[in-house]
N, C-alpha and C positions, 0 to 999 in steps of 0.2 A: 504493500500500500504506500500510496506515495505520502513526500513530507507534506503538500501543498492538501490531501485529500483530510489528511489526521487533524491540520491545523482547521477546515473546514468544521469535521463533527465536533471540533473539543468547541468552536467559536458557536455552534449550532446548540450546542448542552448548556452553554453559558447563557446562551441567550433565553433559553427556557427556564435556566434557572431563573435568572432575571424578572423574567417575567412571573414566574409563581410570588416573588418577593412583591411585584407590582399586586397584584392581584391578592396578597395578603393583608397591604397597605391599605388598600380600599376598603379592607371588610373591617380594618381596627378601625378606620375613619371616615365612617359613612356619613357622615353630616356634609364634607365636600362634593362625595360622590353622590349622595340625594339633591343637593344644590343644582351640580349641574346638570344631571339628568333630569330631573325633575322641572329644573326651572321652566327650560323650551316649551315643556308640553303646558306647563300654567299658562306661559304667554300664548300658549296658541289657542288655550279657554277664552284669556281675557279679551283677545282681538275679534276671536268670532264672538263670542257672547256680548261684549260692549262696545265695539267697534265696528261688527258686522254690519249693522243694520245701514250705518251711515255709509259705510265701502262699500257696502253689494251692488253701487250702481258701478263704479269703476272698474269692478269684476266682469260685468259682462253675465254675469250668472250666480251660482250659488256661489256665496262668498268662502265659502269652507273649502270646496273646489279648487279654490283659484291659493288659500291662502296655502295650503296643507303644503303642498312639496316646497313652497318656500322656507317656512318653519321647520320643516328636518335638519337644514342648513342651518338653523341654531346649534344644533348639539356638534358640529363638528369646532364653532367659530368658540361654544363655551367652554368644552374642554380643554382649548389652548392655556386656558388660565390655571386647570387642574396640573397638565403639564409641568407648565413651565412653573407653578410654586412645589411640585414633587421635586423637579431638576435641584431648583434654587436649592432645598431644602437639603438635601442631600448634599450638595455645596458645603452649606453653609455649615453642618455636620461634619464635615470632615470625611465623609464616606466616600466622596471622589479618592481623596489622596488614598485612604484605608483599601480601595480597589484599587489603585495605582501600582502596589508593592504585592499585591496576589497573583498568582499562576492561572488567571482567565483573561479572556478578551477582552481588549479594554473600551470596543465601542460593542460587549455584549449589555452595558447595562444602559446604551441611549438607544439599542435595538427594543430591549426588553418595557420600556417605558413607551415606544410607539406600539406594539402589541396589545399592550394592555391597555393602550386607549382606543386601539379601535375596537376590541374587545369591549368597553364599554360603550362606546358611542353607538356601536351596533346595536346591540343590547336597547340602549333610550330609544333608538331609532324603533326599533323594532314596539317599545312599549307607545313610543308618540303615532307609528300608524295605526296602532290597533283602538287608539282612543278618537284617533280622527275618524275611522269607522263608525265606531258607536254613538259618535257626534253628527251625522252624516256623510263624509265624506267620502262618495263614489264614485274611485276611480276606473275609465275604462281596459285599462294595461291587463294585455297576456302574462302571461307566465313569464317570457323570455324577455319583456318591457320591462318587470319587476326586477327582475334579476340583474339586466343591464342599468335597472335605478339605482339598486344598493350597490352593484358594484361601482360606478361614480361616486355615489355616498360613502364609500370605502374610499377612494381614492382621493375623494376633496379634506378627509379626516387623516389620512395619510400623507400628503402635503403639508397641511396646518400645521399637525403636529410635530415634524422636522423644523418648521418655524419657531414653533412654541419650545422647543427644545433650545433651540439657538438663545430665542430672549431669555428661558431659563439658567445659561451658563452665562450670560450676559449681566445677570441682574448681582448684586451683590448681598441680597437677603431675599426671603419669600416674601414679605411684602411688597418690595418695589416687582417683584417676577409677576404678582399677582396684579398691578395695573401696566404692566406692559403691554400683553394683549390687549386691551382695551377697543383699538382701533380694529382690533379683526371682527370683537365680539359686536362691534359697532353697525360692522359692513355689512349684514343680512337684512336690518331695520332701513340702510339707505342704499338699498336695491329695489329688484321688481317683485321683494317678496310678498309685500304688502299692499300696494298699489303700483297700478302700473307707470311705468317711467314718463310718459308721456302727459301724466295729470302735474308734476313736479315743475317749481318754477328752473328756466333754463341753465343756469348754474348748477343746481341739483342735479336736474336731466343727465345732463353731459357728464357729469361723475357716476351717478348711479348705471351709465351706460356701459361706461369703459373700466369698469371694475368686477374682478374675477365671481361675484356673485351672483351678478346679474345672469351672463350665459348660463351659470349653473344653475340657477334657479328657473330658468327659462328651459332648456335641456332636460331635467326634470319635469316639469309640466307637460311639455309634450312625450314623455314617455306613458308620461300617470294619467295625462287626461287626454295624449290625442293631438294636443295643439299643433302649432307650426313652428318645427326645430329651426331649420335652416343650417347655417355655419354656425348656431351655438355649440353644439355639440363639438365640432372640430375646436373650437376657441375653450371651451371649458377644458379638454384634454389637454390643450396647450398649456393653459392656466395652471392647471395641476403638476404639470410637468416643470414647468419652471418654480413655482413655488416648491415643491417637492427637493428636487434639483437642488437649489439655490439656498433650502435651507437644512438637506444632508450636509453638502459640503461649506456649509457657514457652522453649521455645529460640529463637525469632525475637526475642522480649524482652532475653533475656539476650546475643544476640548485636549486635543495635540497639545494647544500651548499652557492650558492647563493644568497637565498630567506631566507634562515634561520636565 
């Protein structure tokens, strides 16, 4: 067996470890993890329930319709902040350095930390459509629709969260880690998730247009209800990629010179 194959399953074991430690984390401290899973799906009560009545005309239709796939794209923008105060935290503990001087891989424990948030975010995902159901919301998507929506919903959580790892090794304590995100958790509320871009004065417009949540929340809708994709789909893949991309290797940088 070669060296290159060994150093593979020892980094593959690490990472699992890793992630069972993530995944332990959560259940000692579920008051963050009910926060942010939990939050998205209130806010998706509050908007239809109080909000509704006045937005159903800019919907075009049943307002729950129109909001639902926008509102999954909360739970990927709110975990960034679960992230990146785990990272800090661990920082800030001295846990980096304490893995630093151990016989594991050393990018198994920022592997191990995006696993288990998509592992969670799925999971919300999964609990926020089953409540949009019972609230109304009927989507017309096949099987294979479905499937190609969560797997985008997997992929726009797996970009964020390489970001949210970056601002976590950035921040110098889990408070400051904890409003760094801010601006991601921002970007779902000033898209097309809520209303459409076109009701927005043109300042707004123009932002909410050319920013990575729109095409995805747009790419989304036409999966789940049918709409008219166009080039969103190809631009939100792009999106992902670059974000994803950009901020693997912005946290592998920042953790090199960390650990070094």
């Amino acid at each position: 067996m070669s060296t290159h194959t060994v150093a593979n399953k020892h980094a593959f074991a690490d990472t699992m470890t890793m992630l069972r430690r993530n995944i332990i984390h959560a259940k000692r401290y579920p008051s963050m993890v009910f926060g942010i899973l939990i939050m998205p799906t209130v806010l998706l009560l509050v908007f239809n329930y109080v909000f509704g009545g006045a937005l159903e005309k800019s919907s075009g239709g049943e307002y729950i319709d129109y909001l639902a796939p926008g509102m999954l794209l909360l739970l990927p923008a709110y975990m960034t902040v679960s992230v990146a105060v785990s990272i800090a935290t661990d920082k800030s503990k001295g846990i980096v350095n304490r893995f630093r001087v151990m016989a594991i891989s050393q990018s198994s424990m920022l592997t191990g930390h995006v696993l288990g948030s998509l592992i969670q975010a799925l999971g919300g995902m999964a609990v926020m459509t089953g409540i949009a159901l019972l609230i109304g919301f009927r989507p017309n998507a096949n099987l294979v629709e479905w499937v190609v929506a969560f797997g985008l919903l997997t992929l726009v959580t797996f970009a964020f969260t390489w970001l949210a790892i970056a601002l976590g090794l950035l921040s110098p304590n889990p408070e400051s880690a904890s409003n760094a995100p801010f601006p991601i958790v921002m970007m779902p509320f000033l898209g097309s998730g809520l209303v459409a871009t076109d009701t927005m004065p043109i300042g707004l417009r123009q932002f909410a247009e050319y920013q990575p949540f729109t095409p995805i929340t747009e790419t989304l809708r036409g999966l789940l209800m049918g709409t008219e994709i166009g080039a969103n789909g190809w631009v939100s893949l792009a999106w992902c990629a670059v974000i994803a991309g950009g901020g693997y290797l912005w946290s592998k940088s920042i953790f090199r010179k960390q650990t070094s």
